[in-house]
N, C-alpha and C positions, 0 to 999 in steps of 0.2 A: 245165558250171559247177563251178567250185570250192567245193570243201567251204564254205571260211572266209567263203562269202556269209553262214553265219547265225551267225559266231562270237558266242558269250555276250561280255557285257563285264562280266568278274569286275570287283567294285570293286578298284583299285589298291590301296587301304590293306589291303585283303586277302591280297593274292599279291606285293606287295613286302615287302623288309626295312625297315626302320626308316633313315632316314637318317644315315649314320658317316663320317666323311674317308677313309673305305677304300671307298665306294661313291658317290663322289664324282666329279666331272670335272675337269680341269684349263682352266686357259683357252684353250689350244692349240684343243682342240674346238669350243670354241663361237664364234671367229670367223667357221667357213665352219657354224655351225650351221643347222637346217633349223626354216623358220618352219612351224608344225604349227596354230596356233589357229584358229578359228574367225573367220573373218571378218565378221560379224554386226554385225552393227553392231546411233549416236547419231545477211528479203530487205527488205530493203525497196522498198518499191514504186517508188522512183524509181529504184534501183539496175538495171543490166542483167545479164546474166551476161557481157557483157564487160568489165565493171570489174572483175571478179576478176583478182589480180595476185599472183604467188607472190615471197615476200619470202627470201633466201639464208638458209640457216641453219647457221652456222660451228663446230656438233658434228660431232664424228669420225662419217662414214658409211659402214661397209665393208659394211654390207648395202647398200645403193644407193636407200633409202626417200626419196620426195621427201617436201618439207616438206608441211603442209596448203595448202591452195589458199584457205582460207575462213576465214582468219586478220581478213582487215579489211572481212568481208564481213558488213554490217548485218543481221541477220534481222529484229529488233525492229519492230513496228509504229511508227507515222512519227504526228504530229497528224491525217495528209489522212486516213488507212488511217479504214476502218469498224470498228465497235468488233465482236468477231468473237461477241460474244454477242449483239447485236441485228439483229445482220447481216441482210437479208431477212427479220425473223423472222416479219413478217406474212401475205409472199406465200411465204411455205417453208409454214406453217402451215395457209395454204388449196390448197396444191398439194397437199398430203399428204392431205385431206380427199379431193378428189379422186381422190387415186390410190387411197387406201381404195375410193372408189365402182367405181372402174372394177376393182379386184381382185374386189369384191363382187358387180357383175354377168357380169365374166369366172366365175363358178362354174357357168353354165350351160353351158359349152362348154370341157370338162378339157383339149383341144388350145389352144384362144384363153387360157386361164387360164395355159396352161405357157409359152407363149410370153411372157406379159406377166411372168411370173419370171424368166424368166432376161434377158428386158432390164431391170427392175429391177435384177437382181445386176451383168449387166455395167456399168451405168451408174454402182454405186457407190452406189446408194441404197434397196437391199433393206435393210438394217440398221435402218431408220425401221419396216419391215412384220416383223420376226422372227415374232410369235405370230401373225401373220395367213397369213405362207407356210408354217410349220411346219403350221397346221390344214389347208391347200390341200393341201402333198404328203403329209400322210395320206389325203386323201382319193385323191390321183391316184396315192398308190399302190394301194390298191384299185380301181383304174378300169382296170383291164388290159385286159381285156373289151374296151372300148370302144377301145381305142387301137390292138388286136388287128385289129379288124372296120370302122376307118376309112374311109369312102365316098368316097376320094380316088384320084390315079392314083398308081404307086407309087411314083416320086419322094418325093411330097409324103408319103408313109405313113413312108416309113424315116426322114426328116425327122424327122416327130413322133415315132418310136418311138423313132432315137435321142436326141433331145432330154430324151423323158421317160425313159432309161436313163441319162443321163448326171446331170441335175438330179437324181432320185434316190439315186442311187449316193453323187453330192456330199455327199447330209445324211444317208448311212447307213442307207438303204432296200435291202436287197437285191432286184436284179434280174436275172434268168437270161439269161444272153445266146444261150437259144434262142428269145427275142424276135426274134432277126436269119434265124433259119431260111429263112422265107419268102421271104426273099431271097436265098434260092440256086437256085443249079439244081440241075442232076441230078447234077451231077459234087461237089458240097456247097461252089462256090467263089462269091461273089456276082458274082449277075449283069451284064454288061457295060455295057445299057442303062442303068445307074446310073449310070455313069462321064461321062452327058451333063449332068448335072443340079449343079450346083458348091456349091448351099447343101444339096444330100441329102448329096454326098462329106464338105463341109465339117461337116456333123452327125454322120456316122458317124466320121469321124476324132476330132471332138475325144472325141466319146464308147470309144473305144478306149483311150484313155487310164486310162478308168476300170476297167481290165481288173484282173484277179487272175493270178496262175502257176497254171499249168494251163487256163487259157481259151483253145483254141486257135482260137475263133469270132474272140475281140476282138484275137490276133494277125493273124487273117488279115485284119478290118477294116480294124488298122491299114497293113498291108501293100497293101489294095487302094485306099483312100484317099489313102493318101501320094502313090502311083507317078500317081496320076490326077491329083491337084491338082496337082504337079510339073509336069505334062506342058501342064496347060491354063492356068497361071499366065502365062504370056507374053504368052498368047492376049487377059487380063480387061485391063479397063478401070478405075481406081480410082469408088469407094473398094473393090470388091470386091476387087481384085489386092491393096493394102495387108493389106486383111485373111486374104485365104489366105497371102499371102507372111509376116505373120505369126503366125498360126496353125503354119505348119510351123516356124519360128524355136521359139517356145516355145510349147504348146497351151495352152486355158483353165483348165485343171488345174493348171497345173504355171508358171502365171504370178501376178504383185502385183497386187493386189484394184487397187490407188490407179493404177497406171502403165494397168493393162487400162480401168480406165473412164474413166482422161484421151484415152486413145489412140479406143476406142470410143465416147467425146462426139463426136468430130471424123468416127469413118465415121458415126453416127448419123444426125451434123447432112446428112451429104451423101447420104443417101436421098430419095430422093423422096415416100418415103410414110409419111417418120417422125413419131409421134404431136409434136407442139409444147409439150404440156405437160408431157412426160416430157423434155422435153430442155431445155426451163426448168428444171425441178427437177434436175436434173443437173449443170445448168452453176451454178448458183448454191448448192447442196450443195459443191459440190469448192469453189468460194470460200471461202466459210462455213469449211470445216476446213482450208482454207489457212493461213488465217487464223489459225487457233485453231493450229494446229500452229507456224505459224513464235514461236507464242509461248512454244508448250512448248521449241522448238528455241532460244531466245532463253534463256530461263531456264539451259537443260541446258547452253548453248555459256557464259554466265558463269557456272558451276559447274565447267565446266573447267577456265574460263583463270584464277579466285580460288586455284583448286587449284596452277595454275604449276608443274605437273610438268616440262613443258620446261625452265625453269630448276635445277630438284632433280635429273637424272640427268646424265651425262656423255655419255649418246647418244642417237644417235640415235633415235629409235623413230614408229611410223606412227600419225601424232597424226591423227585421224578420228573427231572427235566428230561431223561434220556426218554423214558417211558413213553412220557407227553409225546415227543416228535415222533415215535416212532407209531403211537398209536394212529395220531393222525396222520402220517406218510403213509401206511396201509394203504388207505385208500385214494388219498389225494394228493397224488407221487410225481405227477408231470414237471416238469425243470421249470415251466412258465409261471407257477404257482406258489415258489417260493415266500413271498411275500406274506402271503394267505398263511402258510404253515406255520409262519415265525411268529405272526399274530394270535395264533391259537394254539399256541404250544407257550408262549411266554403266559396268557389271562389263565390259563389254564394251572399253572403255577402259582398265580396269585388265588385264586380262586380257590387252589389246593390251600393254600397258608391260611386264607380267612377262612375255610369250615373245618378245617382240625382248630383252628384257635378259638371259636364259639364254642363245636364238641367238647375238646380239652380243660382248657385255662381258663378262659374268660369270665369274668364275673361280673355282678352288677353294675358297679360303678364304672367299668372298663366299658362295656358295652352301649350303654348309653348316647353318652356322647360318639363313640364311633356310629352307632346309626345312623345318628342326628345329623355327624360330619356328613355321611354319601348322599343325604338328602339335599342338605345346603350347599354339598360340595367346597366345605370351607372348612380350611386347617385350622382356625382358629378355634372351633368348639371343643379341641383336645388338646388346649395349653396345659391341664392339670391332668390329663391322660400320662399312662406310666409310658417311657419312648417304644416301648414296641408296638404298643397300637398305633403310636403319631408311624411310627414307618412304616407298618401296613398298610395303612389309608395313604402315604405320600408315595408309595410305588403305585399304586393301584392310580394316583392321580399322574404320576409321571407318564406311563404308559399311557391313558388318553391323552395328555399334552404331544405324547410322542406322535399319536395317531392322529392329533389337530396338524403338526409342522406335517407329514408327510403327507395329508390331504391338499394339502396348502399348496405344499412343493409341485405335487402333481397335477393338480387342478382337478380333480376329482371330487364328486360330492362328498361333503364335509355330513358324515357317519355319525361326530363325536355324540349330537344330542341323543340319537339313538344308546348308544353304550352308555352314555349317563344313564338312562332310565333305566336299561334293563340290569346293569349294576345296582343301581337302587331298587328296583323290585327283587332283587337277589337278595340283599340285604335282610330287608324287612321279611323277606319270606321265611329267613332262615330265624329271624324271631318268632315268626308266626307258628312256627312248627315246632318251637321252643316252648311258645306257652301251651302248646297242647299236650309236651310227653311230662311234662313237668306238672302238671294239673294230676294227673296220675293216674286219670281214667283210661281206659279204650277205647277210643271212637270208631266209628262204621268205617269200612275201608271209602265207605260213600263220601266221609268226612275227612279224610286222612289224605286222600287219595291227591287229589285238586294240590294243597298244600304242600306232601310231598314233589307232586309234581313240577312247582315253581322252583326250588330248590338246585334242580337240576343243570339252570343257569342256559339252559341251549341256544337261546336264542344270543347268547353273548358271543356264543363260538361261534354263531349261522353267521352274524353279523362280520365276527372278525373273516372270516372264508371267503365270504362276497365279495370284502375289499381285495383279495386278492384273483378275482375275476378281472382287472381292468374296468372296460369301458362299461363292461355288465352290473356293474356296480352305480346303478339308479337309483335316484329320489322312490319311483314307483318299486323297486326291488326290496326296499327297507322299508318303507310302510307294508308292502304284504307279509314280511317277517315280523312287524312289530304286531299287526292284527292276529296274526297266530291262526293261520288259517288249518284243514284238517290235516294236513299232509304234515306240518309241525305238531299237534297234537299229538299225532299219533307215532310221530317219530320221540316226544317229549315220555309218551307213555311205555312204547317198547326199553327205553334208555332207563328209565326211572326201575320197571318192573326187574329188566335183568339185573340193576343194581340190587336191589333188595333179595333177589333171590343168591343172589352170588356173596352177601354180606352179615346175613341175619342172622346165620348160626353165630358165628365168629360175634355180633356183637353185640348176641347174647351170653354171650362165655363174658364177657364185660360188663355188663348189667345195663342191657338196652334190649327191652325186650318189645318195644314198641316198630313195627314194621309193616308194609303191605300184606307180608304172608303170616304176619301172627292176624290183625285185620281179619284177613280172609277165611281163615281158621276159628276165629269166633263169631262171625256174622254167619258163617255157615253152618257150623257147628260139626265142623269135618279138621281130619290129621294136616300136619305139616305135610305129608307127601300128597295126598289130596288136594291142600291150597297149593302147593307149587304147581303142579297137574293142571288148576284150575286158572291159576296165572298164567302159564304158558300157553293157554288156547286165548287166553286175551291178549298177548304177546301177539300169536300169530294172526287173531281177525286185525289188527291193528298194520301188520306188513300188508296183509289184503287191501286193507283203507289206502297204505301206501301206494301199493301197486297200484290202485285204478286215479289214485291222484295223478300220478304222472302221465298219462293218455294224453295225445294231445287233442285239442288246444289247449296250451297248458299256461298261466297267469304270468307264469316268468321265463325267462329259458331253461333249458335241460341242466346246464352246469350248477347255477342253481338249487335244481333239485338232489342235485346229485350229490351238493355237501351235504343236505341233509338227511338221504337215504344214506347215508357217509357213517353219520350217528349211530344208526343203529348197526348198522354193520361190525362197526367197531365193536360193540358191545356184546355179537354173533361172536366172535376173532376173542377177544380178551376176556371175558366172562363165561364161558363154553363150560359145562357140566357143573354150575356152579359155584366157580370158581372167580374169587376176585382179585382179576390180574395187576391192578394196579395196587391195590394196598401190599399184595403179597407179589412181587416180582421175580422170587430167585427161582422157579419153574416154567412154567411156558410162556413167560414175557420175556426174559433174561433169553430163552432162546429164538425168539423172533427178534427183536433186538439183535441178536448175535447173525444171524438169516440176512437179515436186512444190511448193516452196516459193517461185519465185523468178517466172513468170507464168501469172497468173491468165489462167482461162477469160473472152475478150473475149462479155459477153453479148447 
């Protein structure tokens, strides 16, 4: 493995110069420029997802972005629609009681108790039980003993043990993966008889995931799990086949809370021996915040279109405000959080306009002064600027003004100097990366890497998420995001890597042939599918680094961590065989999109 897996990400504004027309680019460059940002993203009930109709749109496109797809597509609640605050609120309210009971008498039996967690969590409605699960896995994590000396056959034992290693691990419980011991043989590799059993394999695989670097047990787990589920997946009959075939796709780790429990109502509903009141409460939860969602997405979509950016620049650029929310609702779905989403699904928009308009358009004299602006933070330095830069820079300055009144209103720590800076290290990074594809050499991916990196902007979204935690939202919470500790890092590097492997063909077909996997490819002196191969196991030490960051004691609280294990998940979810879901949306974005806001669970 390569040194530059754990490169530090100095701040930009640190190790660059200041921006001067002698460190500038011309516009020659940035025609075949390289999109670097962060793809991250922002129904009505009579509407189908076939009425969606893409309308031409007659700005210059030499990067090749199609238009939005959800231009004349209603989200807004309708008169028929159920009001999404009283929605079920009576029979939600008595399920929930119930399911309190059944958690309360699940404590006599720490296997019957874990199991009924983690079908809560995949079903999408653990979030209603937080201080009732959090006291459960204190306890079942001191319940080792028992989980150790299980009076079952062994199947059923690895079952439960990886189960209670992986839900563990999940909420930052450290667990020794010489739990898995006894399941080996003599030779120290797990034993074969295992290999008959599809819900033991499928437990031990997802829980390998949960591995750290250096665990050579949870490599070999994952290595004896995979090659078996592979092998007997032909063999299953649905809904079990669905579910391993997706489980190897993307595992429970490394997948969208919201996509994993629409997709898991549906194997649920087709067990034979599934509880009926947990899958009431399931299917009428995911309504409920459909609901409530397509209204935040209602609001956030005409905040876009009042804004009419499309009409203020001269190009083209990848208008994805629906995309945006929906990427980040994936994972960070709860109703309490709204605030959070709308923040990082609008910067996220901006942030889309300003790296297609550096890529595309931009030319020397345009550029300049915009730097200078986010440095100085003053609109003054682009009075002879053409007007679509001056309105780039003044949404991008309206949005932190917005976010100054609303810290103010709430009495909540005032954010804004933080998102100055890392706006402005956004900035100059995206210069910084400029003067290197434009020089016209190859640099080492040692070289490449670090600067790519900055690019990515994460720490704008960590920032904007945090504010929408409430009171978790500390002075001490924003300084540990601004020092870029390793658990950013290495979330900065999974995010950064899937991007370039999900976008390099395509923008090579354009004339950018500068990327981490061409990099990789010439410092090595091995094929594209070999540097991909080669990136992907940096991808995965990198979830490892993740993984053991989160153990606790942990620097901040779990929520926290969890926008930014958020990141890459998303990038697991939307860039999947590489594939870049956000530039290209009318295939598997257009239908989770559709999953998520567009049809309701038939109850």
């Amino acid at each position: 493995m390569l040194s530059y897996i754990t490169t530090s990400l100095t701040p930009v504004h640190a190790m660059l110069p200041s921006p001067t027309k002698e460190n500038l680019l011309p516009k020659s460059f940035f025609v075949d420029g390289k999109s670097k940002i962060l793809q991250i993203p922002t129904r009505r009930a009579c509407l189908s997802s076939d009425a969606i109709e893409e309308v031409p749109d007659q700005r210059p496109n030499p990067a090749g972005f199609h238009a939005s797809i959800w231009d004349h597509h209603d989200f807004s609640l309708s008169s028929s629609d159920p009001n999404p605050d009283t929605f079920a609120e009576e029979r939600i309210k008595e399920l929930k009681k119930e399911v309190k009971s059944m958690l309360s008498l699940a404590t006599n039996d720490p296997f019957e108790e874990l199991d009924l967690i983690e079908k809560l969590q995949r079903l999408g409605i653990s979030y209603h039980f937080e201080a009732v699960i959090n006291d459960s896995l204190q306890r079942i994590h001191h319940a080792a003993t028992i989980f150790s000396n299980l009076e079952v056959d062994v199947c059923t034992h690895l079952y439960a043990v990886a189960l209670r290693f992986r839900i563990l691990r999940q909420a930052g419980y450290y667990v020794s993966p010489d739990v898995f011991n006894k399941f080996k043989n003599e030779q120290g590799e797990f034993q074969l008889n295992l290999a008959s059993d599809v819900q033991c394999l499928l437990s031990l695989y997802q829980a390998s995931h949960l591995g750290f670097n250096g665990e050579d047990t949870m490599n070999q787990a994952m290595v004896f799990a995979r090659k078996h589920l592979e092998y007997i997946v032909p063999q299953l009959s649905s809904p079990l086949a669905s579910e391993v075939q997706h489980a190897l796709e993307i595992p429970l780790h490394k997948s969208g809370g919201r996509i994993e429990a629409k997709q898991y109502i549906s194997t649920f509903q087709a067990i034979e021996s599934q509880d009926h009141l947990l899958l009431e409460f399931a299917k009428l939860d995911f309504n409920r915040i459909q609901l409530v969602q397509r209204t935040e997405l209602d609001e956030i979509k005409r905040w876009w279109e009042n804004m009419n950016m499309k009409s203020k620049v001269p190009f083209m650029f990848r208008e994805r405000i629906v995309e945006s929310y929906a990427m980040i609702t994936t994972t960070y779905f709860e109703p309490k959080y709204a605030y959070g989403r709308a923040l990082m699904t609008k910067i996220n928009m901006m942030l889309t306009v300003l790296d297609d308009g550096f890529d595309v358009y931009s030319d020397h004299e345009e550029l300049s002064p915009l730097v200078e602006a986010f440095q100085r933070w003053d609109f003054e330095v682009l009075n002879n600027s053409p007007e679509h830069i001056k309105v780039i820079f003044q949404e991008c300055v309206n949005f932190v003004d917005a976010v100054n009144v609303e810290m103010i209103r709430t009495g909540q720590f005032n954010v804004v100097q933080y998102l100055k800076q890392e706006m402005q290290d956004y900035v100059i990074g995206l210069m910084e990366e400029a003067k290197i594809l434009f020089s016209g050499r190859m640099p080492t991916m040692e070289e490449w890497l670090p600067v790519s990196l900055v690019t990515m902007a994460l720490n704008i979204f960590f920032i904007c998420g945090v504010m929408g935690l409430g009171e978790l939202a500390t002075k001490e919470v924003y300084d540990w995001i601004a020092s870029k500790p390793k658990i950013i890092r290495s979330s900065y590097l999974i995010v950064r890597l899937f991007d370039d492997i999900g976008t390099y063909k395509w923008e090579h077909k354009r004339g950018t042939t500068l990327s981490n996997v061409t990099c990789c490819m010439n410092d090595l002196g091995i094929s594209e599918s070999d540097a991909v191969e080669h990136i992907q196991k940096m991808i995965s030490s990198a979830w490892k680094d993740m993984n053991q960051e989160c153990m606790s004691p942990t620097p901040v609280p779990m929520p926290v961590l969890r926008i930014i294990i958020s990141m890459a998940q998303i990038m697991e979810l939307f860039y999947a065989a590489g594939h870049d879901g956000y530039s290209n949306t009318k295939g598997r974005t257009k239908d989770i999109v559709t999953l998520l806001f567009i049809d309701p669970i038939p109850i």
